[in-house]
C-alpha positions as a Markdown table, in Angstrom:
| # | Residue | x | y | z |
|---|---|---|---|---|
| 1 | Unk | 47.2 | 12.8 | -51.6 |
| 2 | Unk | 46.6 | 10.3 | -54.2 |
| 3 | Unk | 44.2 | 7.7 | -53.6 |
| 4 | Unk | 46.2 | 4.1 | -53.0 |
| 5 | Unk | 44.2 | 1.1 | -54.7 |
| 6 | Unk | 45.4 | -2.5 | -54.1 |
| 7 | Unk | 44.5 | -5.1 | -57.1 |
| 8 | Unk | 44.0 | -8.6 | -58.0 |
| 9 | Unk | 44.5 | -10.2 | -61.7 |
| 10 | Unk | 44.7 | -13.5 | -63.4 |
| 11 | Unk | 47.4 | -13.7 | -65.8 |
| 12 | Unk | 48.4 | -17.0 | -67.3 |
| 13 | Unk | 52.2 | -17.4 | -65.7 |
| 14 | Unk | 53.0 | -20.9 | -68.1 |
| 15 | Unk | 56.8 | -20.9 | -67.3 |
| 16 | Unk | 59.8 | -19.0 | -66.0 |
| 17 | Unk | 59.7 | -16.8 | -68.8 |
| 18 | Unk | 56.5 | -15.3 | -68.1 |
| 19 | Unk | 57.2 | -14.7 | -64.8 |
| 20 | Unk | 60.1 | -12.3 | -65.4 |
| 21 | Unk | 58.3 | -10.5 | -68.2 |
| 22 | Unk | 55.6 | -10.1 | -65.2 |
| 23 | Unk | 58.4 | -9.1 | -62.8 |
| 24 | Unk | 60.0 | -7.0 | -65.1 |
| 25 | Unk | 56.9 | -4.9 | -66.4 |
| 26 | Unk | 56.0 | -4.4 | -62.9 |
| 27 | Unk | 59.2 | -3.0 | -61.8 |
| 28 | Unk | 59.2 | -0.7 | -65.1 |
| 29 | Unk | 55.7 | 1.3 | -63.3 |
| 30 | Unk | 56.6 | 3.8 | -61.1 |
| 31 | Unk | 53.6 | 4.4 | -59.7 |
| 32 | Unk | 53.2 | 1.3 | -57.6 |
| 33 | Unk | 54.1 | 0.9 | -54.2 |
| 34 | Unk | 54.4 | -3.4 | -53.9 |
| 35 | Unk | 53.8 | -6.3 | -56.1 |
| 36 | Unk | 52.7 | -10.3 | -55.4 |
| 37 | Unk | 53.4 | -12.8 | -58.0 |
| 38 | Unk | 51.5 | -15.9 | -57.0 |
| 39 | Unk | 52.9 | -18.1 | -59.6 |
| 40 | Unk | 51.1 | -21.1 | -59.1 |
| 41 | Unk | 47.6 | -19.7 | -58.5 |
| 42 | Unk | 48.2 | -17.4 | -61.6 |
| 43 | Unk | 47.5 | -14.4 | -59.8 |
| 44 | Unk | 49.3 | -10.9 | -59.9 |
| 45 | Unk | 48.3 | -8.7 | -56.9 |
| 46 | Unk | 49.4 | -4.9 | -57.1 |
| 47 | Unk | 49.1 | -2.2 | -54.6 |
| 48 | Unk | 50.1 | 1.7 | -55.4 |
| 49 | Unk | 49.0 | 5.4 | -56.5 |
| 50 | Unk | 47.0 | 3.7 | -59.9 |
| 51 | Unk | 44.3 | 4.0 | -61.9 |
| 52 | Unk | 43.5 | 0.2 | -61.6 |
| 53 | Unk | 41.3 | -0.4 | -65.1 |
| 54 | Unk | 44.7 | 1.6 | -66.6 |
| 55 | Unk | 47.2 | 0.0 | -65.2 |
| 56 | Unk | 45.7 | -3.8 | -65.7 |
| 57 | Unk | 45.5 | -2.6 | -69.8 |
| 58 | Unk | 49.1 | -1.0 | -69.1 |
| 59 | Unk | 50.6 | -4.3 | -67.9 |
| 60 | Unk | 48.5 | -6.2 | -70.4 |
| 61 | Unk | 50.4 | -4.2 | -73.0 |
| 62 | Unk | 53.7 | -4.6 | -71.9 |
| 63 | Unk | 53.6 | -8.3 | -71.3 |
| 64 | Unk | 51.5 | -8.9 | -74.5 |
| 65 | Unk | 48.6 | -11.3 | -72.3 |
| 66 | Unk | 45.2 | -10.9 | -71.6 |
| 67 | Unk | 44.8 | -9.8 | -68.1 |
| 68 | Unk | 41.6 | -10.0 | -66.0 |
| 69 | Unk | 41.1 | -7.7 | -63.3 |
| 70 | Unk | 39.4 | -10.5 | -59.9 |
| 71 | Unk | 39.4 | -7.7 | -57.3 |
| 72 | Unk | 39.7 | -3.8 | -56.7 |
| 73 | Unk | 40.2 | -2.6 | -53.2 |
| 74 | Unk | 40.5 | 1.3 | -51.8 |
| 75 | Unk | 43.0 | 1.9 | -49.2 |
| 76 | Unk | 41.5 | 3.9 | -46.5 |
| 77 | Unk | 44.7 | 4.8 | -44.8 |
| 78 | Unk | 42.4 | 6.3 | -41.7 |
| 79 | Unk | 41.1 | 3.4 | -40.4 |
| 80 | Unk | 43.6 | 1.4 | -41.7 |
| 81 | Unk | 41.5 | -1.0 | -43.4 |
| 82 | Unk | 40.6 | -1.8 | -47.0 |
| 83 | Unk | 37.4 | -1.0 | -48.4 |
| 84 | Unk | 36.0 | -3.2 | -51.4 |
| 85 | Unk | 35.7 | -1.1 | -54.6 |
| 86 | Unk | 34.0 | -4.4 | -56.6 |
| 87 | Unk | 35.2 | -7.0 | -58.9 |
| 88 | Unk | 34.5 | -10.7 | -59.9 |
| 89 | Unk | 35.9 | -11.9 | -56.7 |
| 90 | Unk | 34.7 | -9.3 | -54.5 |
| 91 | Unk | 31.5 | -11.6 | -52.8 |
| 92 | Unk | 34.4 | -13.0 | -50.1 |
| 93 | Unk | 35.2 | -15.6 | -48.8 |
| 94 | Unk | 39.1 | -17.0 | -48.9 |
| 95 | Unk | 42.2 | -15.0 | -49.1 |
| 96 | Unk | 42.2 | -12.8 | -46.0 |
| 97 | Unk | 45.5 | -13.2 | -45.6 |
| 98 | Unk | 46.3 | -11.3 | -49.0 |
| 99 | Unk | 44.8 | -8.3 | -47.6 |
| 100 | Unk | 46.4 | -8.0 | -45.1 |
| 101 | Unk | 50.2 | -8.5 | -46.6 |
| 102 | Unk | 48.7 | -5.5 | -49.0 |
| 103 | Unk | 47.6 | -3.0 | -46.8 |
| 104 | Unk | 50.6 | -3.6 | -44.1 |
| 105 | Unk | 53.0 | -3.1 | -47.3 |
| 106 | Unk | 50.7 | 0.4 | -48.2 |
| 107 | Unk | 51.3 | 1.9 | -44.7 |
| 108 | Unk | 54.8 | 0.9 | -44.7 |
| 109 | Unk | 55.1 | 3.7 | -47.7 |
| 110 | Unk | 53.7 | 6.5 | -45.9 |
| 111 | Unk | 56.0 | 9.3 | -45.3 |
């Protein structure tokens, strides 16, 4: 089974236009299992089957913005819990709630 990552990035989201060429690149990857689009905090949070350092230079690409990677998590779908794989925001603090909404949308995939 592959392994399921769930990641945090800050991408500038100025107006309504940049948030459906988020929207629209995200839906284009197949290998993701959910997306959050926080517009006002300018975060993207993303949760699937990726290579996260990849897939933040994918969507970087296909939206033509610098992206910055905040936080990586691994999905440790035997406990159930998340497990912090680093990052600039990874010292905590804030946010629980996120991970939460991100591993309850992970296990909702299993098969």
């Amino acid at each position: 089974m592959p392994q399921i990552y769930c990641m945090v990035m800050r991408i500038n989201i100025d107006c309504g236009g940049c948030y459906q060429k988020i929207r629209r690149a995200l839906m284009k990857m197949q290998e993701l299992e959910s997306h959050l689009i926080e517009r006002k905090q300018g975060r993207v949070s993303v949760c699937g089957a990726i290579d996260p350092k990849a897939a933040a230079i994918e969507i970087g690409k296909l939206i033509n913005r610098r992206v910055e990677i905040l936080e990586i998590k691994e999905v440790d779908f035997g406990a159930g819990e998340l497990r912090d794989d680093g990052g600039a925001g990874s010292s905590g603090g804030g946010g629980g709630g996120q991970k939460t909404l991100m591993a309850t949308a992970a296990r909702e995939k299993m098969p």
